[in-house]
C-alpha positions in Angstrom: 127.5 67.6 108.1 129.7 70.2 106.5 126.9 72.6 106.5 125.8 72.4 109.8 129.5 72.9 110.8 129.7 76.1 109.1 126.6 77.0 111.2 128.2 76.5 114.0 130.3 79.4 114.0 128.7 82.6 113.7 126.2 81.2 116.4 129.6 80.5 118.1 131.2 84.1 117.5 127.6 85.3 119.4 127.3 83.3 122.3 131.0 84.4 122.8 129.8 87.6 122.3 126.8 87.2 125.2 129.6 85.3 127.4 132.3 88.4 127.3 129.2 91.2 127.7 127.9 89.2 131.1 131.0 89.1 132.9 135.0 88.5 133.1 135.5 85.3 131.5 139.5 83.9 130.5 140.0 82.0 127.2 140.2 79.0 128.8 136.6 79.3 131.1 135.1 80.4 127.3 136.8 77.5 125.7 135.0 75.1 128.6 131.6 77.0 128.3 131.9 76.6 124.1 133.3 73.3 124.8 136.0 74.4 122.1 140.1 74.5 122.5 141.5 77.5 123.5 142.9 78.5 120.1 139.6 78.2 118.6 138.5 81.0 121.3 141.5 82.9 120.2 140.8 82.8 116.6 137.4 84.0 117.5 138.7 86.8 119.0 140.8 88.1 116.1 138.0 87.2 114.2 135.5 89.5 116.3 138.1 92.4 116.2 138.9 92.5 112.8 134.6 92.5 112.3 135.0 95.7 114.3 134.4 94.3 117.7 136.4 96.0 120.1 137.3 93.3 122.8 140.1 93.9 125.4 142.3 91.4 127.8 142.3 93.0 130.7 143.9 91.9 134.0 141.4 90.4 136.7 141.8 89.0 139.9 141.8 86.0 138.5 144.5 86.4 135.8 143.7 87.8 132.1 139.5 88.2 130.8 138.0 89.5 128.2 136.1 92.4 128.2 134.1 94.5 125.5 133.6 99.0 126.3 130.6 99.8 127.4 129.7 101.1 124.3 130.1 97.8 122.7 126.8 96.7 124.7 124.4 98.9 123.4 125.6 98.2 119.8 124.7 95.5 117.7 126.8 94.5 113.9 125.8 91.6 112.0 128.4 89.1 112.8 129.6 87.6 109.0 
């Protein structure tokens, strides 16, 4: 059980990844789509940048969303 949490996470940390790349999404719409808390997305975050990712909060219509460069699509690191 322990394992397969462990799993969890890096596939986590990429369908984050997908989520932020396809559009304008807020910590708590991410949080609902990974069906995970809020500070868990925000951890993930951190985690993402510090791995290099360069994700930004930008303001939306909508409030604050995440958002990666554009070069940050074409890219692709081995998440850890």
């Amino acid at each position: 059980m322990r394992f397969d949490k462990a799993l969890a996470i890096p596939k986590r940390h990429q369908k984050l990844l997908r989520l932020v790349r396809a559009g304008d999404y807020s910590a708590s719409h991410l949080a609902k789509e990974l069906n995970v808390s809020e500070p868990t997305i925000n951890r993930d975050i951190l985690f993402l940048r510090q791995h290099g990712y360069r994700l930004k909060a930008v303001r939306s219509g909508r409030g604050w969303a995440y958002r990666l460069p554009e070069k940050e699509f074409l890219r692709r690191r081995p998440i850890p």
